[in-house]
C-alpha positions in Angstrom: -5.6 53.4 94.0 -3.2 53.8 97.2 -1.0 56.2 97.8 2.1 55.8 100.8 2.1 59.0 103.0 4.0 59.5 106.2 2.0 61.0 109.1 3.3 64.3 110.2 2.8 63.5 114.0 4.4 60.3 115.0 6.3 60.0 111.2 4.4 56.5 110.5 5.3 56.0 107.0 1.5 53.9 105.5 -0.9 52.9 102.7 -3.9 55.0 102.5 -6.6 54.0 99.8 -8.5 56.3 97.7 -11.0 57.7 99.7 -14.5 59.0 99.2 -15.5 62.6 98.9 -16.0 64.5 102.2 -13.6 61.8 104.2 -9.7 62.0 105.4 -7.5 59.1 106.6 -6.4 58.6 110.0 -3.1 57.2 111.2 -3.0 53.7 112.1 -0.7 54.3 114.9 -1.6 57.7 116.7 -4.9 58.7 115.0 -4.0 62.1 113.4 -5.9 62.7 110.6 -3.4 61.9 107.1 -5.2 63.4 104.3 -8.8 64.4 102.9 -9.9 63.5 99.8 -10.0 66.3 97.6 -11.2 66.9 93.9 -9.6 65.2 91.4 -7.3 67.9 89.0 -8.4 67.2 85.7 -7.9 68.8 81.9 -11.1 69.6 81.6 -11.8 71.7 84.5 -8.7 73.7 83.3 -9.7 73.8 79.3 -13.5 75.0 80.7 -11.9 77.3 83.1 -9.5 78.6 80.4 -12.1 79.2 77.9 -14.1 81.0 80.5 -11.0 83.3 81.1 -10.3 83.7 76.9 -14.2 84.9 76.7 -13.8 87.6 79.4 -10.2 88.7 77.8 -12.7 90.3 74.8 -14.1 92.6 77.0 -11.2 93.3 79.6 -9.4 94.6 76.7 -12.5 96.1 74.9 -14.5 98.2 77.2 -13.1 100.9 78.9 -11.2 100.1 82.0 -11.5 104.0 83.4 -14.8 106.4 83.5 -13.1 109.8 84.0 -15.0 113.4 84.2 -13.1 116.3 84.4 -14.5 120.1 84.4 -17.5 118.8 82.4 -15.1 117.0 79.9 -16.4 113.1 79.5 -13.5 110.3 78.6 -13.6 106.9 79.0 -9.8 104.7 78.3 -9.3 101.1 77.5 -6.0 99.1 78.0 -4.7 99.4 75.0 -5.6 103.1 74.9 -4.1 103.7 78.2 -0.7 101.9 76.5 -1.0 103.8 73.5 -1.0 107.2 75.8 2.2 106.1 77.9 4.0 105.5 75.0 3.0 109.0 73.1 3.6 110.7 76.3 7.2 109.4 76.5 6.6 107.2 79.4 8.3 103.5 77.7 8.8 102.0 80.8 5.9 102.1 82.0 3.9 101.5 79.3 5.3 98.6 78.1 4.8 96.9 81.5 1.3 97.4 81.2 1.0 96.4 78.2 3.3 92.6 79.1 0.9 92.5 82.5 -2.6 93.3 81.2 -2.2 92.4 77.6 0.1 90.5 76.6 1.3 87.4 79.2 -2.2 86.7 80.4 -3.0 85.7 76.6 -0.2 83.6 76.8 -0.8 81.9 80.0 -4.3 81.1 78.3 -2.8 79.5 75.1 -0.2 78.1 77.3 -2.9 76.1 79.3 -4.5 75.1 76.3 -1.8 73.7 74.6 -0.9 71.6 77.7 -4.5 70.5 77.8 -4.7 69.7 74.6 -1.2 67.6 74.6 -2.1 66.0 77.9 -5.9 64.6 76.3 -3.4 63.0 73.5 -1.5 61.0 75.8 1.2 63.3 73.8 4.5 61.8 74.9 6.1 64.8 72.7 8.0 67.4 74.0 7.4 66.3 78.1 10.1 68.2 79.0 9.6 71.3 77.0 5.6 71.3 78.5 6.9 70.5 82.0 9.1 73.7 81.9 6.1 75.7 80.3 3.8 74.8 83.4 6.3 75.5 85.6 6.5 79.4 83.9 3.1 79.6 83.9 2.7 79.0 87.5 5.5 81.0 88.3 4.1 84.2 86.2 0.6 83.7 88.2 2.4 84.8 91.8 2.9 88.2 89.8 -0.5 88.8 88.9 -1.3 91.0 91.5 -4.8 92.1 91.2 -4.7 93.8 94.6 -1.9 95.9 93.3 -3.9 97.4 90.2 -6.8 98.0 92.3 -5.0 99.7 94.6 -3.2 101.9 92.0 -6.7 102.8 90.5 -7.4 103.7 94.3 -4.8 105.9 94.3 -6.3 107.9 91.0 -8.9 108.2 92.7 -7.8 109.7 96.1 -5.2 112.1 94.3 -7.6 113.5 91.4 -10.4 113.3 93.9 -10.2 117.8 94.1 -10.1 118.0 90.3 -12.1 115.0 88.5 -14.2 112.4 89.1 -12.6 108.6 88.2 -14.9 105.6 88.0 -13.7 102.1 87.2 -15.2 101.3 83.8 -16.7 97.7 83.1 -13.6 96.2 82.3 -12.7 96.2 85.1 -14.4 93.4 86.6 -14.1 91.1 83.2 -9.9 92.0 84.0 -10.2 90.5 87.6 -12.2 87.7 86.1 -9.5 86.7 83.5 -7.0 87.2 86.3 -8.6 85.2 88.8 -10.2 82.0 86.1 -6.2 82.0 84.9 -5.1 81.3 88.4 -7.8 78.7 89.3 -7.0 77.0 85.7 -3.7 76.4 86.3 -4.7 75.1 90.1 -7.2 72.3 88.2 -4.1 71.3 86.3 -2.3 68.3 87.3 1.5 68.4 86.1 1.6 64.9 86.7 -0.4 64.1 83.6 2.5 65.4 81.7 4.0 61.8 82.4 1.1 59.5 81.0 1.7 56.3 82.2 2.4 53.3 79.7 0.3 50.4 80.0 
């Protein structure tokens, strides 16, 4: 399969053929390197690193996400509990955001990608439009999962209560950065294009 690309030294517009792993193509008039090869995008890679995401989401949500001891007092806090507490405690704001970023739009980023998986193993010529515009959310809610910013707010906790308790992250924590971070590499494997099978 060739490809036409346009070399971004000298502007050369040429045909470059698929090339093997590991190699790039060179410009046939000043020699600057074109393109490398790189992995293919396929469904699969997306469905396995989907699924992968959707088994860690059972524990991110599960087991707590906080280990806090306080004056001898033992209490450990998941999500969901941590949601609940906002809510009761008057906060609405704020607890409905967490809920929406941890809870809520990571699940559906997950069934998202596994609807356009499934559609795009069909050959579905169904609703191209509708899927194209549901990619395009999906990548554009993956810019605001900001795992650095949660770690740094639980970093926070930690400095500020540091006189009064002690706050440990709980084992959630690392299945949450997992789901975070599988989600963002399946929609990478992904190719949109697919979207548009072509007809024979």
């Amino acid at each position: 399969m060739t490809s036409v690309v346009a070399c971004r030294v000298c502007g050369q517009v040429q045909r470059v053929g698929e090339l093997p792993p590991g190699a790039a193509g060179e410009c046939c008039r000043c020699g600057a390197r074109l393109q490398a090869s790189v992995a293919p995008r396929s469904p699969r890679a997306t469905a396995a690193l989907s699924l992968a995401a959707l088994i860690l989401y059972v524990p991110a949500n599960a087991l707590p996400i906080l280990v806090m001891d306080m004056h001898g007092a033992h209490s450990e806090s998941t999500i969901w509990e941590g949601c609940r507490d906002l809510f009761q405690d008057g906060q609405w704001l704020v607890a409905a955001i967490v809920f929406l970023a941890s809870l809520l739009i990571p699940l559906l980023k997950l069934i998202g990608l596994f609807f356009l998986v499934v559609t795009t193993e069909r050959r579905s010529t169904s609703w191209q439009f509708e899927r194209a515009r549901i990619f395009r959310i999906i990548s554009a809610v993956g810019s605001w999962a900001m795992l650095d910013v949660f770690l740094m707010s639980v970093l926070v906790a930690l400095v500020k209560l540091e006189q009064l308790a002690t706050i440990r992250p709980g084992p959630a924590l690392p299945a949450f950065a997992g789901v975070v971070t599988l989600t963002i590499l399946a929609c990478a494997r992904f190719d949109p294009a697919l979207i548009w099978p072509r007809r024979d």
